[in-house]
VOSE-867558 format. One record per residue: residue number from 1; residue in one letter; x, y, z of N, C-alpha, C in turn. Coordinates in Angstrom, 2 decimals. Each point is the difference from the previous one (the first is absolute). Layout:
REM VOSE-867558
REC  seq  type   n.east  n.north     n.up  ca.east  ca.north    ca.up   c.east  c.north     c.up
REC  NUM     A        X        Y        Z        X         Y        Z        X        Y        Z
...
This chain:
REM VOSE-867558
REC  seq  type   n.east  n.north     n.up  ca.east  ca.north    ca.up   c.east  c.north     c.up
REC    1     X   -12.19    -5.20    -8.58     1.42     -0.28     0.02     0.55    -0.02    -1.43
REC    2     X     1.33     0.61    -0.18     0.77     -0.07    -0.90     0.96    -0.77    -0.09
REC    3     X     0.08    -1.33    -1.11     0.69     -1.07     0.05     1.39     0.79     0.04
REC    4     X     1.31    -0.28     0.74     0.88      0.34    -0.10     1.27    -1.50     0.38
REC    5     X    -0.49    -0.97     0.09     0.43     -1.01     0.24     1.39    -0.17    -0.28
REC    6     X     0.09     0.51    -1.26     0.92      0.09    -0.94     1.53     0.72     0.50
REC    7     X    -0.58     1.01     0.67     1.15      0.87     0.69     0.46    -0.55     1.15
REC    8     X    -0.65    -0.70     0.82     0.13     -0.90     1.35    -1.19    -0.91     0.39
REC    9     X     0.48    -1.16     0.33    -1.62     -0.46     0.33    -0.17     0.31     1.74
REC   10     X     0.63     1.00     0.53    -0.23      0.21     1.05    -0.69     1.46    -0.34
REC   11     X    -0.83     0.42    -1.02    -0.15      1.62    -0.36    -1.89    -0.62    -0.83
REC   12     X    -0.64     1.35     0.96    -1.33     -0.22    -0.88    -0.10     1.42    -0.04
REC   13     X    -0.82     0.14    -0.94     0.03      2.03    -0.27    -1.40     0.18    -0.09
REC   14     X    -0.52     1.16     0.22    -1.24      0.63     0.58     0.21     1.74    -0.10
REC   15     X    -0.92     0.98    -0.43     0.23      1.05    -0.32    -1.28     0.66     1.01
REC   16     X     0.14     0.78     0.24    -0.52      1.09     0.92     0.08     1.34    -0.22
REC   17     X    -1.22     1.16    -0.73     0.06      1.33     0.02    -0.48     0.57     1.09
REC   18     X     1.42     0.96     0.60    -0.96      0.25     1.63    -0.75     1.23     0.02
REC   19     X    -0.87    -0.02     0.82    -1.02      1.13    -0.32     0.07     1.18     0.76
REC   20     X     1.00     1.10    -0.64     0.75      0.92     0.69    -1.20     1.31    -0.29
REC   21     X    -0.91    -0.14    -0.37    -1.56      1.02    -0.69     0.42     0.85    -0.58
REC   22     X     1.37     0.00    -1.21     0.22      0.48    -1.07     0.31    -0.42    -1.21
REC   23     X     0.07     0.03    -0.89     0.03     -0.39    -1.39     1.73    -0.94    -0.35
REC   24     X     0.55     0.83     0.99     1.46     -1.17    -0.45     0.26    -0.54     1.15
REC   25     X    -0.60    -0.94     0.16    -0.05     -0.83     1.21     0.85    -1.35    -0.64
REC   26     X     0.88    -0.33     1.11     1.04     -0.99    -0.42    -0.41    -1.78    -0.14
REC   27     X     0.82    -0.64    -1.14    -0.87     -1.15    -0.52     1.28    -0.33     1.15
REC   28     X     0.10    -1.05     0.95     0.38     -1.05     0.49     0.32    -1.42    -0.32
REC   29     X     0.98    -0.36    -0.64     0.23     -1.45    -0.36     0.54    -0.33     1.68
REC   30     X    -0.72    -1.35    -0.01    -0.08     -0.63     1.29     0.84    -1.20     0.17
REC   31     X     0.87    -0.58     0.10     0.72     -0.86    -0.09     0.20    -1.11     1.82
REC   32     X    -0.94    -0.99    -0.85    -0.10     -0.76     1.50     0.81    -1.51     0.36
REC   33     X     0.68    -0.11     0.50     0.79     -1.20     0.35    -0.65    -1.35     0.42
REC   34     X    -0.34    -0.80    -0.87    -0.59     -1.03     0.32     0.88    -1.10    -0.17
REC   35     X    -0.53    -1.29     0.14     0.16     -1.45     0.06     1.19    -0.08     1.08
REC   36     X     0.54     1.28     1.06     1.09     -0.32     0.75    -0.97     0.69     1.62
REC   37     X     0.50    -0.52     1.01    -1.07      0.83     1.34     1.51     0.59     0.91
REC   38     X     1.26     0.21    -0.89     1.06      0.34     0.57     0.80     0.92    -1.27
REC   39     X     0.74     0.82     0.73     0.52      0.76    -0.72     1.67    -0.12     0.22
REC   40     X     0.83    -0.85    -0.34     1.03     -0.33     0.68     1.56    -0.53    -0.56
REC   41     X     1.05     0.10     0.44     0.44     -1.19    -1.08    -0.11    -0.80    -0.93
REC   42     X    -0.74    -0.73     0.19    -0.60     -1.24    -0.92    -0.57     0.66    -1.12
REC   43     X    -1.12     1.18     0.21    -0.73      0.62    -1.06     0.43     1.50    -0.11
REC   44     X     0.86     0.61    -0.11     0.29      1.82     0.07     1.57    -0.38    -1.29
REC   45     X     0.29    -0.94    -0.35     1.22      0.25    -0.95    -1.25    -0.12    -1.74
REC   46     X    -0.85    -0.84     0.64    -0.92      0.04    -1.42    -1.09     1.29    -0.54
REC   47     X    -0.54     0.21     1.71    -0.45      0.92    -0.76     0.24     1.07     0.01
REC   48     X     1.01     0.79     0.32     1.16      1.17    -0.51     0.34    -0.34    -1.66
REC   49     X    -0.02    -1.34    -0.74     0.63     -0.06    -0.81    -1.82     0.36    -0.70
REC   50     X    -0.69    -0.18     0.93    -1.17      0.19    -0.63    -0.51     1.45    -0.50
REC   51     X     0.44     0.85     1.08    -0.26      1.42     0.28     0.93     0.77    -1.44
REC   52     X     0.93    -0.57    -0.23     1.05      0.58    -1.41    -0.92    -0.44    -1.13
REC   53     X    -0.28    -1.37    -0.05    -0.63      0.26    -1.15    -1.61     0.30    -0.02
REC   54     X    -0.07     0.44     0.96    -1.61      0.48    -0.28     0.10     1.49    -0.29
REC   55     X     1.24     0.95     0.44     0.18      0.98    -0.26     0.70     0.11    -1.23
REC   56     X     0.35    -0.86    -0.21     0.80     -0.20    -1.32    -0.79    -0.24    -1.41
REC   57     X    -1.77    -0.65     0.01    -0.04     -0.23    -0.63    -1.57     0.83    -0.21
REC   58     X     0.17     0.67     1.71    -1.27      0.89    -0.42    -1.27    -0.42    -0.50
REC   59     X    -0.68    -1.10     0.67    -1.37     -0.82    -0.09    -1.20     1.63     0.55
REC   60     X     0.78     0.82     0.98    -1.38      0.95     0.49    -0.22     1.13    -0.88
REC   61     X     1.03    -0.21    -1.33    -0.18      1.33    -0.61    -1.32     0.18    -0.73
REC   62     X    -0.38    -1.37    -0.78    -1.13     -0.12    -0.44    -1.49     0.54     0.77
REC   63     X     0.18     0.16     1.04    -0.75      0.62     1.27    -0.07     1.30     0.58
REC   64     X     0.92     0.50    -0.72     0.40      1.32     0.55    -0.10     0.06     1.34
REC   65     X     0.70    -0.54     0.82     0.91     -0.09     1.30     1.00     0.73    -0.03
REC   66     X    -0.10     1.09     1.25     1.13      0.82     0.70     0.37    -0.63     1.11
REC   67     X    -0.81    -0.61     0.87     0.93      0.05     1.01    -0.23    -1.86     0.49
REC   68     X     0.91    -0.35     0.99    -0.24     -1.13    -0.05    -0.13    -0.59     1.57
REC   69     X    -0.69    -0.90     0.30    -0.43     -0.88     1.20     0.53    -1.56     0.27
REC   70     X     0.57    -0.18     0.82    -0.01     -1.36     0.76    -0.66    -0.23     0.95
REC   71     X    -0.91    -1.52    -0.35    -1.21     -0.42     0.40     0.83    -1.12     0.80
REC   72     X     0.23    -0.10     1.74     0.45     -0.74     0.57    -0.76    -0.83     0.99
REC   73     X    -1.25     0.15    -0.47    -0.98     -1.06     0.88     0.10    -1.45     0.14
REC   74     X     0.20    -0.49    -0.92     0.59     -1.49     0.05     1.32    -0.77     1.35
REC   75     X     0.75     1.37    -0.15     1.54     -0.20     0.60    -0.39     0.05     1.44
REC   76     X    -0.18    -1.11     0.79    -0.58     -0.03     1.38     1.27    -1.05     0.55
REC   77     X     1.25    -0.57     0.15     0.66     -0.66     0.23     0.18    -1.19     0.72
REC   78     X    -0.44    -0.64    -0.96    -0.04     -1.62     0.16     1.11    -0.40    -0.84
REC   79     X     1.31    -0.13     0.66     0.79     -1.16    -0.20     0.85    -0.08     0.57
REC   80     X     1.01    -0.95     0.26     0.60     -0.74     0.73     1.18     1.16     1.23
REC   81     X     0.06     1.09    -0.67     0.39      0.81     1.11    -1.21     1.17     0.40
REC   82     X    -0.99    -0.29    -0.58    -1.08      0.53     0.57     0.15     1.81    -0.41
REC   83     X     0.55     0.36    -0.61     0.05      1.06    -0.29    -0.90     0.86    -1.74
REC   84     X    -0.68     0.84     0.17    -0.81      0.27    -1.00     1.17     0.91    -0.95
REC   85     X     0.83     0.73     0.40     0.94      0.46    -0.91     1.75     0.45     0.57
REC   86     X     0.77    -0.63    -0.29     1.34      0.15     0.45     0.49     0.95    -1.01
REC   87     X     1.29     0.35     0.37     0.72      1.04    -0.88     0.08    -0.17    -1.42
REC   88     X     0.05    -0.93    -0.09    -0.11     -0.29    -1.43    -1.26     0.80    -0.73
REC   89     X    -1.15    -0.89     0.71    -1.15      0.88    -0.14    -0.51     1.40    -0.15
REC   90     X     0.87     0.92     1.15     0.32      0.96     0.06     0.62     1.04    -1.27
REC   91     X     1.05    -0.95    -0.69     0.47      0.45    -1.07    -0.79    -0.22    -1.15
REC   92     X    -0.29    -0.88    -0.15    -1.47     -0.38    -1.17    -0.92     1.05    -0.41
REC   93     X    -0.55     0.92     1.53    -0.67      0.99     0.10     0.52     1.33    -0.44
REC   94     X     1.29    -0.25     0.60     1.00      1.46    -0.51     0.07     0.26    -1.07
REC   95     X     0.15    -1.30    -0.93     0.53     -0.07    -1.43    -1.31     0.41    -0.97
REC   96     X    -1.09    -0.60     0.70    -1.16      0.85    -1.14    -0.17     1.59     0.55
REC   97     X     0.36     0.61     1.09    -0.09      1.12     0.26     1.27     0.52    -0.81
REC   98     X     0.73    -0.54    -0.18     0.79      0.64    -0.44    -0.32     0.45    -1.53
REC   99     X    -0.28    -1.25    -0.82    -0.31      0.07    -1.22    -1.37     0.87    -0.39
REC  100     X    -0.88     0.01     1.04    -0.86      0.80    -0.82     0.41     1.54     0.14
REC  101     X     0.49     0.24     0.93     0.76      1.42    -0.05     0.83     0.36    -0.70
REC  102     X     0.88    -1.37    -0.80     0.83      0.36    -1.06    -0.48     0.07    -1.14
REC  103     X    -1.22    -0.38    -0.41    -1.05     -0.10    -0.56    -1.09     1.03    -0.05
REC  104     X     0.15     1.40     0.59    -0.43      0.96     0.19    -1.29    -0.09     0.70
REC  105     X    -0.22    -1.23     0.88    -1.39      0.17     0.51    -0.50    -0.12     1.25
REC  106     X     1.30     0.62     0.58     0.10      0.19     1.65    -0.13    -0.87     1.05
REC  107     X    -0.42     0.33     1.13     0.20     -1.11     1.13    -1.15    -1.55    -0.38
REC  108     X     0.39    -0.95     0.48    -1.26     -1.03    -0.36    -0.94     0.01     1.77
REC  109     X    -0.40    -0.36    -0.11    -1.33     -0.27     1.38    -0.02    -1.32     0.34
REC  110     X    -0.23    -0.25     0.94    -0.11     -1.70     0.28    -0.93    -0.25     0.64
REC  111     X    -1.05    -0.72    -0.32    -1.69      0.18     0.32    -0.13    -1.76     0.42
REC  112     X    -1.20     0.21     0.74    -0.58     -1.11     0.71     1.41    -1.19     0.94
REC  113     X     0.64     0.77     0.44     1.08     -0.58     1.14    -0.50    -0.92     1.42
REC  114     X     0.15    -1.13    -0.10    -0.11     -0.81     1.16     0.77     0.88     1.40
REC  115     X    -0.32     0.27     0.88     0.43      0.43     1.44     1.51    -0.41    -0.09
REC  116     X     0.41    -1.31    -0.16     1.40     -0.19     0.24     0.66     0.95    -1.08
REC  117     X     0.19    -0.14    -1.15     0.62      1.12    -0.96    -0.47     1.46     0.29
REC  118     X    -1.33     0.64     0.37     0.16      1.29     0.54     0.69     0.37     1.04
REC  119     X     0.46    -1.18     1.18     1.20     -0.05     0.98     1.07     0.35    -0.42
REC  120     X     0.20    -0.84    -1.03     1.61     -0.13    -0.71    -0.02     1.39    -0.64
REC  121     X    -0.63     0.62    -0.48     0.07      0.69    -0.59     0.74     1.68     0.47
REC  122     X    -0.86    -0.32     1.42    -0.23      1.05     0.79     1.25     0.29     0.81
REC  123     X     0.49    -1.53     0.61     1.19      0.32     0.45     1.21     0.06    -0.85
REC  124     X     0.17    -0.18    -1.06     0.99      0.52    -1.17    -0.12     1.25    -0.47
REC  125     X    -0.99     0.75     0.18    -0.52      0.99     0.06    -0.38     0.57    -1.31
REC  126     X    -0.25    -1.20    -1.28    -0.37     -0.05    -1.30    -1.14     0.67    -0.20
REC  127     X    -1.01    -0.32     1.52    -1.41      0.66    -0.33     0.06     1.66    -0.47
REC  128     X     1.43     0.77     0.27    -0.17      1.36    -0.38     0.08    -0.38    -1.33
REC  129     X     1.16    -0.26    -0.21    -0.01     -0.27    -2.08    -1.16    -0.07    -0.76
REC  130     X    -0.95    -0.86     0.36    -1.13     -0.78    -0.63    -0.89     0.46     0.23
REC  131     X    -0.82     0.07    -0.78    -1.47      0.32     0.38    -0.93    -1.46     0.48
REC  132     X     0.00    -0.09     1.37    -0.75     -1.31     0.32    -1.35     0.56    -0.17
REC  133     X    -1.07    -0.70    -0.30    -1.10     -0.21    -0.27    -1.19    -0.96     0.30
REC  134     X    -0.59    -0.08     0.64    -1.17     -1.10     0.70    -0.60    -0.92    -1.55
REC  135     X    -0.16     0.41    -1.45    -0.12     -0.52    -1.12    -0.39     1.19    -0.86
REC  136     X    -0.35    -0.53    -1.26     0.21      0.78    -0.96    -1.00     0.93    -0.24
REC  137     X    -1.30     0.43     1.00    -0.23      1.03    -0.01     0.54     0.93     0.33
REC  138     X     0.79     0.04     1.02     0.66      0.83     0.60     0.98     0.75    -0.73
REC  139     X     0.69    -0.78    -1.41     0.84      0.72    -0.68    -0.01     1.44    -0.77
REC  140     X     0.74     0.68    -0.04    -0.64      1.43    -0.38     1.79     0.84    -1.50
């Protein structure tokens, strides 16, 4: 893990080269949502503010990272409306897709998804956007 505390304490970073069996095979900065098991209101205004400055301040360059991953295993929805990610959430996700594409480094992937968010996902119909992923071998 890559301390990133700093940028959000809801953000731990982790890098991944996927093994595409050629020589420019893409480094993966992994960006995983911890200390929250919801993605929601309460937590999606922080870490959007998180997602700007991590793109902003470019912690994966040192890594040579192209492309980038959200690690949503944690986000299983436990709290009081029982929901693992509301719209808010939704936008949280948008906003780093957005940025790494503005950022020249195309769609992000969203790896290791609890069943309820591959639901959500599916019926919003986000799963085309994204590259879902079972975990980070799978990334390519």
């Amino acid at each position: 893990m890559i301390d990133i505390s700093d940028v959000c304490k809801y953000f731990s970073m982790t890098t991944h080269k996927a093994n595409n069996n050629y020589d420019g095979a893409q480094v993966h900065s992994i960006i995983k949502i911890v200390g929250t098991k919801c993605l929601n209101k309460y937590t999606a205004p922080e870490i959007k503010a998180g997602f700007v400055l991590y793109f902003g301040n470019e912690p994966f360059k040192e890594y040579n990272c192209t492309r980038h991953a959200l690690d949503l295993s944690d986000i299983v929805g436990i709290d009081k409306d029982n929901k693992a990610i509301d719209s808010s959430g939704i936008s949280a996700i948008l906003v780093f897709n957005r940025l790494s594409k503005n950022y020249g480094h195309g769609e992000i992937a969203l790896i290791n998804c609890q069943p309820e968010v591959k639901r959500l996902m599916k019926i919003t119909e986000l799963d085309t956007l994204f590259g879902m992923v079972k975990d980070k071998s799978e990334l390519k």
